[in-house]
C-alpha positions in Angstrom: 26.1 -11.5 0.5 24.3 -13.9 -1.8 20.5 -12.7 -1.8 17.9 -15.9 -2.3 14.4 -15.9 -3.1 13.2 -19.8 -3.8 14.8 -20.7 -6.7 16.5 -17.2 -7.9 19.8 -16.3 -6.6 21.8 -13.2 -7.5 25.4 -12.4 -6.0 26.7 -9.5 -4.8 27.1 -7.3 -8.1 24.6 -9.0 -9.9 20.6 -9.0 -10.8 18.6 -11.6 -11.3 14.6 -11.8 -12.8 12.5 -15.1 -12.6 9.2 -16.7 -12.0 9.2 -18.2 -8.3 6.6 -21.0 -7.9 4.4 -21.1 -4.7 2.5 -24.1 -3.6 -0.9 -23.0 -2.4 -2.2 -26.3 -2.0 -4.6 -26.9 -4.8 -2.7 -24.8 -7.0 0.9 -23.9 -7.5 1.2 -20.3 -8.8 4.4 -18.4 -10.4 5.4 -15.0 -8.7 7.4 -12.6 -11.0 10.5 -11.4 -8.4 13.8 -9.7 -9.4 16.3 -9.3 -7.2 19.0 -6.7 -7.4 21.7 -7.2 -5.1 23.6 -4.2 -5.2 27.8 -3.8 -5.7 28.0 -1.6 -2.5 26.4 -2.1 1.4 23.3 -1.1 2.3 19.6 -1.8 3.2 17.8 -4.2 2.1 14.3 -2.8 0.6 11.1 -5.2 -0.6 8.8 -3.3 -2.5 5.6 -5.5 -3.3 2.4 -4.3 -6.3 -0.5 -6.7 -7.1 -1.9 -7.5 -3.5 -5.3 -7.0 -5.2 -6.7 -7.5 -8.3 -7.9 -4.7 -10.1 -5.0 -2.0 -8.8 -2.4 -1.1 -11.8 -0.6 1.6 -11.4 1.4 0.0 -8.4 1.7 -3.6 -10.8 3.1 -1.6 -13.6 5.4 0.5 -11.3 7.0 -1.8 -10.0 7.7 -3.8 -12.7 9.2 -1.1 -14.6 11.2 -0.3 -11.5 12.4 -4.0 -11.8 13.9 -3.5 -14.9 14.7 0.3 -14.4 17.3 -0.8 -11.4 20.9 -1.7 -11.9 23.2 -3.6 -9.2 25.8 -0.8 -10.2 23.8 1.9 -8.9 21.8 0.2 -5.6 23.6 0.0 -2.0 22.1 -2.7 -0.5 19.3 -5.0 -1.8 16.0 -4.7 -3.6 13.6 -7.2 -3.8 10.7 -6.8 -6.4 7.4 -8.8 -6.7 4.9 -6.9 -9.1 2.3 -9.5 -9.0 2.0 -10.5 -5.0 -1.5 -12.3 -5.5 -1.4 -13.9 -9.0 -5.1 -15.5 -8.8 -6.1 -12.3 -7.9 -4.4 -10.1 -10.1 -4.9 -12.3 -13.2 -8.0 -14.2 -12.6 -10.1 -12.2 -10.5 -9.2 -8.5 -11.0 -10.5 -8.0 -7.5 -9.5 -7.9 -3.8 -10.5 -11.1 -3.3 -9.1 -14.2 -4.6 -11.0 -16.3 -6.9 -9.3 -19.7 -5.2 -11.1 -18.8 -1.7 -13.0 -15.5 -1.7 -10.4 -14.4 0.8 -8.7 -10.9 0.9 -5.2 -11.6 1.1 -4.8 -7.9 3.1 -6.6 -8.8 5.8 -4.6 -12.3 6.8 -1.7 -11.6 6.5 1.4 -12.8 8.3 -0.4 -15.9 7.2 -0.8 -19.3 8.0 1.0 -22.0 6.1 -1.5 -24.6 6.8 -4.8 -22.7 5.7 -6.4 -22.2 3.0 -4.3 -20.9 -0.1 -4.9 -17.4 0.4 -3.3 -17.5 3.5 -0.8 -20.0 2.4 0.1 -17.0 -0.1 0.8 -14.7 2.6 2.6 -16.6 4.8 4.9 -17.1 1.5 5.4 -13.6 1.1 6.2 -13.1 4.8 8.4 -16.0 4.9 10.6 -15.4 1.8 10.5 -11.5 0.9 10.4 -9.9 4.5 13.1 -11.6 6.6 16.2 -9.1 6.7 14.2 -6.6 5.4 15.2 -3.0 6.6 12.2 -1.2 5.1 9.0 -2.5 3.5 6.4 -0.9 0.8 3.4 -2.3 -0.7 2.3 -0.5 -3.8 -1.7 -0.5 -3.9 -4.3 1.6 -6.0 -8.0 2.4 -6.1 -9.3 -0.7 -7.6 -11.8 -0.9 -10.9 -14.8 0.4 -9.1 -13.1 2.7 -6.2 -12.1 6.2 -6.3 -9.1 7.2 -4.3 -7.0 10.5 -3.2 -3.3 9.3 -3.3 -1.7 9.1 0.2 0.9 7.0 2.0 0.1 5.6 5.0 1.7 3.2 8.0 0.6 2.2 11.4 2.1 3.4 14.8 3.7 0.5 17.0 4.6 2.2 20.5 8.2 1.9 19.4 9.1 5.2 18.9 12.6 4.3 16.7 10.5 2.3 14.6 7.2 4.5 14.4 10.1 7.4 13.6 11.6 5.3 11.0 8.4 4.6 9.0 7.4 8.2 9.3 10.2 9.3 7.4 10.0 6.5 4.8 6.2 7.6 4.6 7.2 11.5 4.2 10.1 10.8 2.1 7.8 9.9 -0.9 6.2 13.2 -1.3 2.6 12.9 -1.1 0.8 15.5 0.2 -1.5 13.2 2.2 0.2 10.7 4.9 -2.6 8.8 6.6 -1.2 6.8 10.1 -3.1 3.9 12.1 -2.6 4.4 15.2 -2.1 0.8 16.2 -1.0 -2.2 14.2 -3.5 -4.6 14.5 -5.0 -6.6 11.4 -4.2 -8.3 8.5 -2.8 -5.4 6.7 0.6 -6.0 4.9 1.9 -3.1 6.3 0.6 -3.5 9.8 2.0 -7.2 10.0 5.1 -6.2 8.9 5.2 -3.7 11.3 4.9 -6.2 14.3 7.8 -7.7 13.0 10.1 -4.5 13.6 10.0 -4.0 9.8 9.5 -0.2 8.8 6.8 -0.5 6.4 4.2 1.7 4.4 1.3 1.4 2.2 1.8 3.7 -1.3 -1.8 4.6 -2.6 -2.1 6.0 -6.1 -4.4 6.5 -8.6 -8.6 5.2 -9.1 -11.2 3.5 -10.9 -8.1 0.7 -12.3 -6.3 3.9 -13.5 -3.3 2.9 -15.5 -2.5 6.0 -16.9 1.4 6.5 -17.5 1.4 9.7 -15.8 -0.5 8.2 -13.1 2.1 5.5 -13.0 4.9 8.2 -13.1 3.5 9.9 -10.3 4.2 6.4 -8.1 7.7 5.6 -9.8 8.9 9.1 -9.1 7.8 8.5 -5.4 9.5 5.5 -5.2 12.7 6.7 -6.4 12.7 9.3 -4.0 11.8 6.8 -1.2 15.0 4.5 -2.1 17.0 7.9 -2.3 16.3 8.5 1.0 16.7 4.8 2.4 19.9 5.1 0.8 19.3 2.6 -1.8 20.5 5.2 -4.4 22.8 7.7 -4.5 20.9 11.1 -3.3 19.6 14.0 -6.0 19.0 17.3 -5.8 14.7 17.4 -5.5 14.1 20.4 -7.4 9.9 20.3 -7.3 8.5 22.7 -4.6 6.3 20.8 -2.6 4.9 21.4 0.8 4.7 19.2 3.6 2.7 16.5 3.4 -0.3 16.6 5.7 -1.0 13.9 8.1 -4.0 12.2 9.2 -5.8 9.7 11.0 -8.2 7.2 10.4 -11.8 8.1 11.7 -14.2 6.2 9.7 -15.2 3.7 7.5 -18.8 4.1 6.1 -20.2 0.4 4.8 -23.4 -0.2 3.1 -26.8 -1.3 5.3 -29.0 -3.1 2.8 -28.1 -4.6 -0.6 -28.8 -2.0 -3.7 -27.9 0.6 -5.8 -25.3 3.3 -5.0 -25.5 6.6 -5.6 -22.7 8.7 -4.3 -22.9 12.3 -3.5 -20.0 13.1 -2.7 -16.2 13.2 -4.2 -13.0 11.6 -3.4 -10.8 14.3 -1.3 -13.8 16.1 -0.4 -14.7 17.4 3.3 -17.6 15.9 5.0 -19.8 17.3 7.8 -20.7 14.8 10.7 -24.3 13.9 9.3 -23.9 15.4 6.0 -25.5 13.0 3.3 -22.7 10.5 1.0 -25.4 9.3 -0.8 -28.3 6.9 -0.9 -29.0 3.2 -1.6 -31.5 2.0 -3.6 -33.6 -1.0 -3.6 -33.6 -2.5 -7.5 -36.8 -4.2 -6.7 -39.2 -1.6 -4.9 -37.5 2.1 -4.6 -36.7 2.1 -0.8 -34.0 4.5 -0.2 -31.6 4.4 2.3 -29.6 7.6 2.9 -25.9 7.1 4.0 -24.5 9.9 6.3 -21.2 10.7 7.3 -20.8 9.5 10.9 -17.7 11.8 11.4 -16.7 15.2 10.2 -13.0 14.7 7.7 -12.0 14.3 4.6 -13.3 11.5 2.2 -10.2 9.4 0.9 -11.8 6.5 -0.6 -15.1 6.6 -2.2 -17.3 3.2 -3.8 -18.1 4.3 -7.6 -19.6 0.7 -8.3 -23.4 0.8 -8.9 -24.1 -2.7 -7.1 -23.2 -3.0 -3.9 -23.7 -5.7 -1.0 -24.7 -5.1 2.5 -21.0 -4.8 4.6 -19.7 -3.2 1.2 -17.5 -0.1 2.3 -18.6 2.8 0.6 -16.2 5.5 1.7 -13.8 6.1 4.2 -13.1 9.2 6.1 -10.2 10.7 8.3 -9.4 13.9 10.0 -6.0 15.9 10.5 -3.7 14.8 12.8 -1.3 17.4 13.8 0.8 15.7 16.7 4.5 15.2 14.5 6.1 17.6 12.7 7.2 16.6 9.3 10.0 14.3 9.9 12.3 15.4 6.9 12.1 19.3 8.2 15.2 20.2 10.2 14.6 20.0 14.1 13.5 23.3 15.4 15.3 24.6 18.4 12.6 26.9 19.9 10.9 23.2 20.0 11.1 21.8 23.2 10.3 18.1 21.8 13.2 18.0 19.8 16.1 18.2 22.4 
């Protein structure tokens, strides 16, 4: 089967890498997609880095995944797009696009008729997800976040599907998984999820880390992600790693007043309903304003920028969730749930 994206076409057997241009209305933009269409069946797999400015580690691995693949070795169909939100990536180095102010993860499916943020999305969803069998979208901690690597991917009520993106989200080998337990919003993941698509969000690395261990860390998971989609041919996984530990969202902490941030405490650290994160600081007379944790859990993400607005999130917490058993750990048979 001939696999199309815009203008690029590759054939069964055969890999093809282009710019793809975009109309956004006041702008046209160029998206970087390869497209490996692989020499025997199987899935078809979209793997997206550069929703937001500012995140590298998930722009450079997937562009060296891009030219890493071969059509020999992939069953199936991989689509690649490195650099998701150009204006973003390239002009504005932050979440938000420079064209619009608008956060491209929180609009998504899209609308083709809006403003060109959300004519961006509704690209994406229009040209990379249909026919997908299993979506990621490769994100980082951005130039002024820190972040504890996790996967995470939001529950539907369909339990093939919710079972299907468990494993995607296990097969990775993070030790933290992180679920939502509905999938409402403009996530990527979440809006793909409506659509039946099995799809997770890949966090690694902080502060704009590009780091090529950092990097390795991400293309190693997303090797052993297609491995298990069976995209590539399986390996034997040598590294000793235990089961990822899941979680659920619980909190997200924002800013009350406009100031100066002084965190207290660490990414991946455990937090004490109304322990203190830090304080906020008014540049022009002193006022403090302490920040508590409204939930006891674990601190994921974590604001390192000094300047912050009021509605700025400065951390985000969540707390075990201990529901599943890992789905990649052979069904026990004492387990009542499993027959």
């Amino acid at each position: 089967m001939t696999l199309t994206v815009g203008p690029l076409t590759a054939d069964t057997g055969r890999k093809a890498r282009g710019t793809v241009p975009v109309d956004l209305g006041p702008v046209t933009v160029g998206l970087p997609v390869t497209l490996v269409n692989g020499a025997r069946p199987g899935p078809r797999v979209v793997l997206t880095g550069g929703v937001h400015g500012g995140e590298f580690a998930g722009v450079d691995a997937a562009a060296q995944l891009a030219g890493l693949l071969t059509s020999e070795e992939v069953c199936g169909q991989v689509v690649l797009c490195p650099v998701a939100n150009p204006p973003a990536v390239y002009q504005g180095r932050l979440g938000a696009s420079p064209l619009d102010g608008v956060n491209i993860n929180r609009v998504f499916p899209g609308d083709p008729d809006g403003g060109p943020t959300e004519r961006l999305a509704a690209w994406l969803f229009a040209h990379l997800l249909p026919g997908a069998d299993a979506y990621a979208d490769l994100h980082s901690g951005g130039i002024d976040e820190t972040l504890t690597d996790f996967v995470g991917y939001r529950l539907t009520g369909d339990a093939a599907l919710d079972a299907t993106t468990r494993g995607m989200a296990h097969a990775v080998g993070y030790p933290d998984v992180i679920l939502g337990t509905d999938a409402s919003g403009g996530n990527s993941q979440a809006a793909a999820a409506r659509r039946g698509v099995p799809a997770i969000l890949v966090e690694t690395g902080q502060l704009g880390d590009r780091d090529p261990a950092t990097v390795r860390t991400l293309l190693d998971g997303l090797f052993r992600l297609l491995r298990h989609l069976g995209t590539l041919d399986p390996q034997p996984d040598t590294a000793r790693r235990p089961a990822a530990r899941e979680w659920v969202w619980a909190a997200s902490v924002t800013a009350p007043a406009t100031g100066l941030w002084y965190p207290e405490t660490g990414r991946g650290g455990d937090v004490a309903e109304g322990q203190s994160l830090g304080r906020l600081v008014d540049p022009a007379d002193g006022r403090e304003h302490k920040v508590t944790a409204p939930v006891t859990g674990r601190l994921f993400y974590g604001m390192h920028g000094l300047t912050v607005a009021t509605g700025a999130e400065l951390a985000a917490i969540a707390t075990p969730h201990t529901s599943f058993p890992n789905p990649l750990d052979p069904p026990d048979p004492h387990n009542p749930e499993v027959q």
